[in-house]
C-alpha positions in Angstrom: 0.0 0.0 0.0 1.5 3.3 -0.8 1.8 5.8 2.2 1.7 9.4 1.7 2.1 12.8 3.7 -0.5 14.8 2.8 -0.5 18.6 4.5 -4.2 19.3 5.6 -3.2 22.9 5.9 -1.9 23.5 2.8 -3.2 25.6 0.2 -2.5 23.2 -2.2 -5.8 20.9 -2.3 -5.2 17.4 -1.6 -6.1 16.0 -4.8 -3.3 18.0 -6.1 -0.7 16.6 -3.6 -2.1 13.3 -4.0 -1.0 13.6 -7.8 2.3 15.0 -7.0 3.4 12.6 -4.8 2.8 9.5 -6.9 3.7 11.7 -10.2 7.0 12.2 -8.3 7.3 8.3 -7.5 6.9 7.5 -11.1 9.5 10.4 -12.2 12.6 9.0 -9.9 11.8 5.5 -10.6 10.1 4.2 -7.4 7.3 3.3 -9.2 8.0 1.2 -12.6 6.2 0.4 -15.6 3.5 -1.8 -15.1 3.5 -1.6 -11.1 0.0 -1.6 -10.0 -1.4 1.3 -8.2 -4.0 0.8 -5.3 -7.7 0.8 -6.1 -9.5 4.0 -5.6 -11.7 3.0 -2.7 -8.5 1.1 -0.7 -6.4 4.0 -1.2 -9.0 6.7 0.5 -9.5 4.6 2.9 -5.6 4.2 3.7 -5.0 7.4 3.3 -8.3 8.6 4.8 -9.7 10.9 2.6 -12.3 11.3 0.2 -12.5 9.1 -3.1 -13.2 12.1 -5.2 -9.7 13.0 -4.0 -7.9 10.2 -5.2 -10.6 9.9 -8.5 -9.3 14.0 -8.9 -5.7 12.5 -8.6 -6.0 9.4 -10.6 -7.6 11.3 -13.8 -5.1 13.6 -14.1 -1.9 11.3 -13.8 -4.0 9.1 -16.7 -4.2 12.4 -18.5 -0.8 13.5 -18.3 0.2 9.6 -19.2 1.6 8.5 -15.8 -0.4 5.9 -15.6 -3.1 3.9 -17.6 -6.6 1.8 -16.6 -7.4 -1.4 -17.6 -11.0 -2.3 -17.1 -12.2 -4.5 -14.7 -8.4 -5.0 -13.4 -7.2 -1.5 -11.9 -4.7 1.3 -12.6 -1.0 1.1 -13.3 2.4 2.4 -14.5 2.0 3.6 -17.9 5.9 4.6 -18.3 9.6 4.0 -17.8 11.0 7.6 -17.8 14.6 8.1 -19.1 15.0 11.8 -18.4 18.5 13.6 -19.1 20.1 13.9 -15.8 23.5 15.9 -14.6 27.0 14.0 -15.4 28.5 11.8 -12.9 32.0 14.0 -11.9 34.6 11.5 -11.7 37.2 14.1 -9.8 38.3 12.7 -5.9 35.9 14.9 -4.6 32.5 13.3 -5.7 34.0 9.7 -5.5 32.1 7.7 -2.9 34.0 6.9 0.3 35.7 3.8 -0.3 38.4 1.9 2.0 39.6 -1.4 2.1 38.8 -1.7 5.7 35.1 -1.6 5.1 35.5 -4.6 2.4 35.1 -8.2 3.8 38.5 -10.3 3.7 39.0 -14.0 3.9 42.1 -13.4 6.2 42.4 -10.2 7.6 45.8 -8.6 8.3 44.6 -5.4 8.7 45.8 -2.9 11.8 42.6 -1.2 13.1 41.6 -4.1 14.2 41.0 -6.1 17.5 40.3 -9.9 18.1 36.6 -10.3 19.6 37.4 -13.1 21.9 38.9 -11.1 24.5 36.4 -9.0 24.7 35.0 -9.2 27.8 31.4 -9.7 26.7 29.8 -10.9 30.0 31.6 -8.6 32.7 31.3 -5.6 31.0 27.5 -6.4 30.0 26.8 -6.8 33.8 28.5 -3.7 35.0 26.3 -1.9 32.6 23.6 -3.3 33.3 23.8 -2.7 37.1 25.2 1.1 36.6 21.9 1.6 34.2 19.6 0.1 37.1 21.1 1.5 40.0 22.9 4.9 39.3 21.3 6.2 36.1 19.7 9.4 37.8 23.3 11.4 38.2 23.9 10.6 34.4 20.5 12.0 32.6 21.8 15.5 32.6 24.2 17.1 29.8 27.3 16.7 31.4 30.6 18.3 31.6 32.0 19.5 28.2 35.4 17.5 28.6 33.5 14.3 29.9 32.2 13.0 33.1 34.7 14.1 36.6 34.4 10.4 37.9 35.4 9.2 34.4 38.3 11.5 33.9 39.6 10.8 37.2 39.8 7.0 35.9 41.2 8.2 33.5 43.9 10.1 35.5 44.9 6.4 37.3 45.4 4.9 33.9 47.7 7.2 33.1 49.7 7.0 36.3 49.7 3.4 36.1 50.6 2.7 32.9 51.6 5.7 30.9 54.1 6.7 33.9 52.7 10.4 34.3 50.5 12.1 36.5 47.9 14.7 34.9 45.2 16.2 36.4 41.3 15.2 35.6 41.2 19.6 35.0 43.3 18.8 31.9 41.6 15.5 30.5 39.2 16.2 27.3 37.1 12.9 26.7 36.3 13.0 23.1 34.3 10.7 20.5 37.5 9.3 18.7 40.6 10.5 17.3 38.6 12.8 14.8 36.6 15.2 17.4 39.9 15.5 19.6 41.8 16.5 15.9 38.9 19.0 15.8 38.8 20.4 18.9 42.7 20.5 18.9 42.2 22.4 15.0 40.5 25.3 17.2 42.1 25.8 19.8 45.6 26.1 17.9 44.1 27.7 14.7 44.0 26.8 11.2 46.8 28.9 10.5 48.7 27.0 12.7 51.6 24.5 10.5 51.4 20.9 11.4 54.2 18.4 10.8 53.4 15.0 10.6 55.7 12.3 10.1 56.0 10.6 7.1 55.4 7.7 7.1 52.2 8.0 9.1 48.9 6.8 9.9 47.1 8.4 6.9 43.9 9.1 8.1 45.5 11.7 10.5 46.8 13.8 7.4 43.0 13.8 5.7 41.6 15.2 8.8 44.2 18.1 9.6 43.6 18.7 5.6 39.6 18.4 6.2 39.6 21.0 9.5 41.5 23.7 7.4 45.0 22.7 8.0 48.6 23.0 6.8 50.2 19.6 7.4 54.0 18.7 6.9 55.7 16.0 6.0 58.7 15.5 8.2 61.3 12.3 7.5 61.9 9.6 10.5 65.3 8.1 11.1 66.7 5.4 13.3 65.7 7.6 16.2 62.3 8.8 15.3 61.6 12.4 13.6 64.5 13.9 12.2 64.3 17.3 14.2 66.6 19.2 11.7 63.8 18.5 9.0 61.4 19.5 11.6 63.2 22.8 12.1 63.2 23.4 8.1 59.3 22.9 8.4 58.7 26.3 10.1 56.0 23.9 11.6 54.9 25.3 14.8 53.0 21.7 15.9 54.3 18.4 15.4 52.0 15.2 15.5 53.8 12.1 16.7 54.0 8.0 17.6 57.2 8.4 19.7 56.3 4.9 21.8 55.6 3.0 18.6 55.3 4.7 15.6 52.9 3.7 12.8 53.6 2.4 10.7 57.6 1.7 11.1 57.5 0.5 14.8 60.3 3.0 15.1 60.9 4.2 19.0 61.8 7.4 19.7 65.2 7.5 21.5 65.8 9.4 24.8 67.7 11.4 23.3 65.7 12.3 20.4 62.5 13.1 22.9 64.7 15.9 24.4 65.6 16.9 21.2 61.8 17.5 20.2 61.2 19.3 23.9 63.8 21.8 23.1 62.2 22.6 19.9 59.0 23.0 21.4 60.3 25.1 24.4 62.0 28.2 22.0 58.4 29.2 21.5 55.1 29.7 23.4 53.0 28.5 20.7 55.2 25.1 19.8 53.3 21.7 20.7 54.0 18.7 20.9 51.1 16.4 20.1 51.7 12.7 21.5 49.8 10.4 19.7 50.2 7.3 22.6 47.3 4.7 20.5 48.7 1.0 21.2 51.8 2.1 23.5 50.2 -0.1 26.1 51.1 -3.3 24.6 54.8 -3.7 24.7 56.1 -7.4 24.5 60.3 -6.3 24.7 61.7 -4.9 27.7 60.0 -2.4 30.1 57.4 -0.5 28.7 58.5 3.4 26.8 57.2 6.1 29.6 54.9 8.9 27.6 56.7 11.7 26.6 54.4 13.8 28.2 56.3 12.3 31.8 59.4 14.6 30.3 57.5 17.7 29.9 58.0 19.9 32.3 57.1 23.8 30.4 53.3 22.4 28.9 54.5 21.8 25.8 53.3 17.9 24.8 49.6 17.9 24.2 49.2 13.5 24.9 46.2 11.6 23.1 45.0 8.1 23.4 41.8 6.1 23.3 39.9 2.6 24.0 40.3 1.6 20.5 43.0 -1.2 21.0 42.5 -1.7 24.7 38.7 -2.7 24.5 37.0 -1.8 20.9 37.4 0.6 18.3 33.4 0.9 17.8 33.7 2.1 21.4 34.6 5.7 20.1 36.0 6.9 23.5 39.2 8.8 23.2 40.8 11.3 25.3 43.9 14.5 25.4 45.4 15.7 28.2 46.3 19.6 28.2 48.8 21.5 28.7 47.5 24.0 31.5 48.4 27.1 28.8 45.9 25.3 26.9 43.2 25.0 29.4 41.8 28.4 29.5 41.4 28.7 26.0 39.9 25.1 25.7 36.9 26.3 28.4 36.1 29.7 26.4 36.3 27.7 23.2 34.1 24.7 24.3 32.1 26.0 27.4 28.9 25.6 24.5 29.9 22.0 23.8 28.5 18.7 25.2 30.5 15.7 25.6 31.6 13.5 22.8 30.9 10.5 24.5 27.4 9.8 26.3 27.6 9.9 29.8 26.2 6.5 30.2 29.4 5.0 27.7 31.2 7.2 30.5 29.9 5.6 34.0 30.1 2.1 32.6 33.6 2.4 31.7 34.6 4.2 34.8 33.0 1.2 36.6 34.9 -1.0 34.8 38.3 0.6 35.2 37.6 1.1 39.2 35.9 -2.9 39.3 39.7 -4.0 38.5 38.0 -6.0 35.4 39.7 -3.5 32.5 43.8 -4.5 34.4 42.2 -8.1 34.3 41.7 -7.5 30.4 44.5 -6.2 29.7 46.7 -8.6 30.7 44.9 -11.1 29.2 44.8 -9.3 25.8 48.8 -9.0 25.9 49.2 -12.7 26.4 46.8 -13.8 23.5 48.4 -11.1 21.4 51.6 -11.5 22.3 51.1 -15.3 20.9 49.5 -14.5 17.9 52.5 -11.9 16.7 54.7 -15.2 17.8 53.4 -17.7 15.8 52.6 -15.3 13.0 56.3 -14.4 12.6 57.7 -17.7 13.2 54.7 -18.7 10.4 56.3 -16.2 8.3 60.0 -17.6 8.5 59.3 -21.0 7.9 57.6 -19.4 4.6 58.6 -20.6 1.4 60.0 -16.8 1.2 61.3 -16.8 4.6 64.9 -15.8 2.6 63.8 -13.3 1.4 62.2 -11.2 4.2 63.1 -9.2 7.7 60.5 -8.4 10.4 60.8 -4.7 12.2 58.9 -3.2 15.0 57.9 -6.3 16.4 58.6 -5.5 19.7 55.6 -3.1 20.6 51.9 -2.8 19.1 49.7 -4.7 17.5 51.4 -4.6 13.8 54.8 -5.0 12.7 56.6 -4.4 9.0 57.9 -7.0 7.0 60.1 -5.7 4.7 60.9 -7.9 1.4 64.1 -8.0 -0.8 62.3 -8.6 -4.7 62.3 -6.3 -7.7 58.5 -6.6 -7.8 56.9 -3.1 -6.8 55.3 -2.8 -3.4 51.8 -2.0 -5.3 51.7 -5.3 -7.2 52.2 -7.7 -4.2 49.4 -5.5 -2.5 47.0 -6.5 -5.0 48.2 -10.2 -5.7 47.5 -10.6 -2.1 44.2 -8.5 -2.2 42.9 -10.8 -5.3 43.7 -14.2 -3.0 41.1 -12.3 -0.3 44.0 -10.9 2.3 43.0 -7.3 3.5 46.8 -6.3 4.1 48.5 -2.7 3.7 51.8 -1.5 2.2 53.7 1.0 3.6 53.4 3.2 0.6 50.1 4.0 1.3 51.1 5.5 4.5 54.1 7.7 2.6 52.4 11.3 2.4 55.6 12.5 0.3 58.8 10.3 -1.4 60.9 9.6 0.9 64.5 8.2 0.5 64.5 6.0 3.6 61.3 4.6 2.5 60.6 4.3 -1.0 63.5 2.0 -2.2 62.3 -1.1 -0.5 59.1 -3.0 -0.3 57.3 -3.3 3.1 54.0 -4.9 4.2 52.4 -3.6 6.9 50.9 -7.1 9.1 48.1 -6.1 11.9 47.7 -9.9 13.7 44.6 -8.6 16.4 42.1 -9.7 14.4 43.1 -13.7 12.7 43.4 -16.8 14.9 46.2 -19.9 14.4 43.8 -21.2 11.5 44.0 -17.6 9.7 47.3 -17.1 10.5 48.4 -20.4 8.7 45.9 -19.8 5.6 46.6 -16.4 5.3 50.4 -17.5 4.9 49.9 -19.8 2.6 48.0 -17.7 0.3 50.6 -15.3 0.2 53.0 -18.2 -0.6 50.4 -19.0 -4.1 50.1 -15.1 -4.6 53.5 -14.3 -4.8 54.9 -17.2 -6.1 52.9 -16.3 -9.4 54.6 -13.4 -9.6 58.2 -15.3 -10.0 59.8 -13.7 -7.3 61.1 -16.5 -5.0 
């Protein structure tokens, strides 16, 4: 039965609306040729109005030549309309969103993912459902701008504990991922602000600082992290950064390096240093890398992080810490604002963090992904083109580079693996600019959160029939 909106207190009678509505059906196609149209007397009864309206409506669609009567039967479509319509523009700007992470993979060896099994489905769903039953009346209300005060404090521990800093809950912004905390961070530093990012990098975080209005700069990496006489060349007055484990290289940033980029930041009062911290929790090598924001001592390092890797990326719960220089501008700026992140999402995870349940997780999601990175690399070297590979970065994350000595171009193994159904990355697509260090050799970029033992094997032995048709071991 077709349902219509008809306006009672229009002008325009209702016969007349009547006709436009399914006159507009036919037009874009939602009606086809031949699709039969509701008898008169069912559809003013659906519709609840007269039949002379829809008899009104019905003769002039048959007059215009919408739609035709057979006797005895009923009415239907009398036409397929092909009407000229406006080009398709193929430039990027028009071209449907489109990434590889949204696609469906047989084995997937992406990096932003996480492996469902340690999720911890059944605590977490009672903590919530207790908090909703028994403290829901404190959390109705709009809330604080920069998140809950019992969730920030939680926060606060989190960061003490593992990060190996102290910050106040005053300086914590809870935002809805990565992107709002980019755009609040766009303000409150100013779009005319120069951004250097380090190339390689995660590339979503160059489209955003393009998106908010943005000037960002590529700036090369060595041995030791970002090369901070390139920085200096840069005029940049920001620099975005992985120093615990950067992405994609796995490259930590020396001691020495860190103090390096401190003294940059301290010659002026508008130079930050933004500390993106996203899987530094999961270290497998040594002790873990304290923050750089533990070295800080003028407000320079503006530290980010999020839930993403520790519990769920569909969590959207991310969070900055301020410099206290920032803070004043951050509460004119967002005093209008309501949190990200709804309040319940906020006293559900704070109850989890204080229940001892997210420590509890934690370690258990560094043992099962400290196997998986195992037995995927040792599943790697006992490949048919174990000779012809090194793993780096290994040590920290959940992703690691394999770099690959064959004259066959990073691009093409990409898609021989894509065609066998592996969703797996190169590092060119994280290069933002050429870059010496980088472009000369071929890398794959392995994320091992999401595939099991099964996977991992499978997923290696496809590689094994993709490249070996390309004839380079």
């Amino acid at each position: 039965m077709l349902t219509f909106f008809l306006d009672r207190t229009s002008s325009t009678p209702l016969y007349e609306q009547l006709y436009l509505k399914i006159k507009q059906g036919i037009v874009n196609n939602t009606l086809k040729k031949d699709d039969a149209l509701p008898s008169k007397r069912r559809l003013a009864e659906h519709l609840k109005i007269s039949l002379t309206t829809v008899e009104s409506a019905y003769m002039q669609l048959e007059t215009e030549g919408y739609i035709k009567s057979r006797p005895r039967v009923g009415f239907f479509v009398a036409t397929d309309l092909d009407l000229p319509n406006k080009p398709m523009d193929d430039s990027a700007e028009n071209v449907a969103y489109s990434d590889d992470h949204r696609e469906e993979w047989c084995i997937d060896f992406l990096t932003d993912r996480i492996d469902p099994v340690v999720f911890p489905q059944k605590t977490y769903a009672k903590i919530a459902r207790d908090a909703v039953l028994d403290d829901y009346k404190s959390h109705l209300d709009r809330g604080h701008p920069q998140g809950s005060v019992d969730f920030r404090k939680k926060v606060a521990e989190l960061l003490y504990a593992y990060r190996g800093f102290s910050a106040s809950y005053k300086n914590i912004v809870i935002g809805s991922g990565s992107e709002q905390l980019l755009s609040f961070l766009t303000l409150l530093l100013g779009r005319n602000a120069k951004v250097a990012i380090e190339n390689p990098c995660y590339p979503k975080n160059h489209h955003l600082y393009k998106a908010y209005g943005m000037q960002p700069i590529p700036v090369s990496l060595d041995q030791n992290g970002v090369d901070v006489s390139a920085l200096k060349a840069t005029n940049a007055s920001v620099i975005h950064t992985t120093p615990s484990h950067q992405y994609p290289t796995g490259i930590v940033t020396t001691i020495n390096r860190r103090s390096e980029l401190l003294h940059w930041a301290s010659r002026n009062n508008d130079r930050f240093i933004i500390e993106d911290d996203y899987d530094s929790e999961f270290r497998f090598y040594g002790t873990p890398v304290p923050a750089m924001r533990g070295l800080d001592n003028l407000g320079n390092v503006i530290y980010m992080n999020s839930f993403s890797k520790m519990l769920s990326p569909g969590f959207r719960v991310a969070y900055m810490v301020l410099p206290d220089s920032l803070l004043g501008r951050a509460n004119r700026l967002f005093s209008f604002y309501g949190s990200g992140v709804p309040a319940f999402q906020q006293m559900i995870l704070s109850k989890f963090i204080e229940s001892g349940s997210f420590e509890r997780n934690l370690r258990k999601m560094k043992k099962n992904y400290r196997h998986k990175r195992d037995y995927l690399i040792d599943t790697l070297r006992h490949a048919s083109f174990h000779d012809k590979i090194e793993i780096l970065g290994e040590e920290a994350g959940l992703h690691f580079l394999m770099r690959m000595d064959t004259p066959v171009d990073e691009e093409t193994l990409i898609t021989a693996a894509k065609n066998k159904g592996i969703g797996i990355m190169g590092l060119q697509e994280c290069l933002i600019a050429p870059s010496v260090r980088w472009s000369s050799d071929k890398h794959i970029i392995f994320g091992y959160a999401r595939p099991n033992e099964n996977d991992i094997k499978y997923g290696v032995r496809l590689l094994e029939e993709a490249w070996r048709d390309l004839e380079f071991f």
